[in-house]
C-alpha positions, 0 to 999 in steps of 0.5 A: 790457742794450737789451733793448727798443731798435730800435738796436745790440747787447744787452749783458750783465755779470757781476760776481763781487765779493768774498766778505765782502761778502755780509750784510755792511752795505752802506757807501761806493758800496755803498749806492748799487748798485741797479736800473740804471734807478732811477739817473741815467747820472751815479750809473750812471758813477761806480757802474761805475768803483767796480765795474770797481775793486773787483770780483773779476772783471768779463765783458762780452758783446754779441750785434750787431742782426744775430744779434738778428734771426737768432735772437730777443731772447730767445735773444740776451739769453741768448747775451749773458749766456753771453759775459759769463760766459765773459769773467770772469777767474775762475770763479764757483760760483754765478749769480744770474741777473735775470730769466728767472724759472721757466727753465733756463739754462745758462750753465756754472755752477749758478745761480738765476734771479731776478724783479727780481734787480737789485732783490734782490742786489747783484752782479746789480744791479752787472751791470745798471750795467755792462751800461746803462753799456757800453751806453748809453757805445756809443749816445753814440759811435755818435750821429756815425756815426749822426747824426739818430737821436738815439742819444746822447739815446735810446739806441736805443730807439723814441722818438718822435723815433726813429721819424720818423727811422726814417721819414725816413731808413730803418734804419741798418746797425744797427737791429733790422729784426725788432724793434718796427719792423714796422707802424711804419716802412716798411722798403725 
């Protein structure tokens, strides 16, 4: 998702995949799905293309560094989630929603929010993978318009390498002036 980055958009997924797979035994590329950040980017890869395969429905949805810094992370992450599940292809009864534990959102549907979701179901943890994977694949093709920034290796997060380069070259277009760089970098 890029929650915590200093670079680029926060990305969401939602994934509806199909109704016998619930309580069904976990076989094949199933047994693989977990937390997006307990996979290598390799496993995530070879996970996404199974998910983009075999889901049901597949919605992405992005909110860009500058409406970040206009509204907040919080609510980008959640206006993030809205387009994903507005960009689903069928309409799901039900949402099960990582994170945002003890809130009500309201994303169109019914839905339940839960505390290490991508730990606990399978269809959030798919949603992680997809969300990291589109992510992580747009900071590896930003690094040549970006070059020095080292975003094919950070990915947009506050490294220490990202931060002397912050300090050496300034924010780009698209860094999150708002976010995590204020007493850290000197922003013109």
């Amino acid at each position: 998702m890029g929650r915590g980055a200093l670079f680029g958009p926060v990305v969401a997924a939602a994934v509806i995949l199909p109704p016998q797979w619930i309580n069904a035994p976990l076989k094949g590329w199933l047994r693989d799905v977990d937390d997006s950040k307990a996979l290598s980017p390799q496993k995530r890869k070879e996970l996404a293309g199974h998910i983009l395969t075999e889901a049901l429905a597949v919605g992405l949805g992005s909110v860009t560094n500058k409406e970040i810094d206009l509204i907040n992370i919080y609510q980008a992450s959640l206006e993030a989630m809205k387009r994903a599940v507005s960009n689903l292809t069928a309409r799901p009864d039900y949402l099960l929603i990582d994170g945002f534990e003890n809130r009500t959102i309201d994303l169109g549907c019914p839905g339940l929010c839960l505390r290490g979701g991508d730990r606990k179901s399978i269809s959030v943890a798919a949603a992680s993978i997809l969300a990291k994977v589109v992510r992580d694949e747009w900071m590896v093709f930003l690094e040549e318009f970006f070059a020095g920034y080292h975003l094919a290796k950070n990915k947009g997060y506050g490294t220490k390498e990202h931060y002397q380069a912050l300090k050496e070259k300034g924010p780009s277009p698209l860094h999150r002036l708002t976010f995590n760089l204020a007493g850290k970098v000197e922003l013109a």
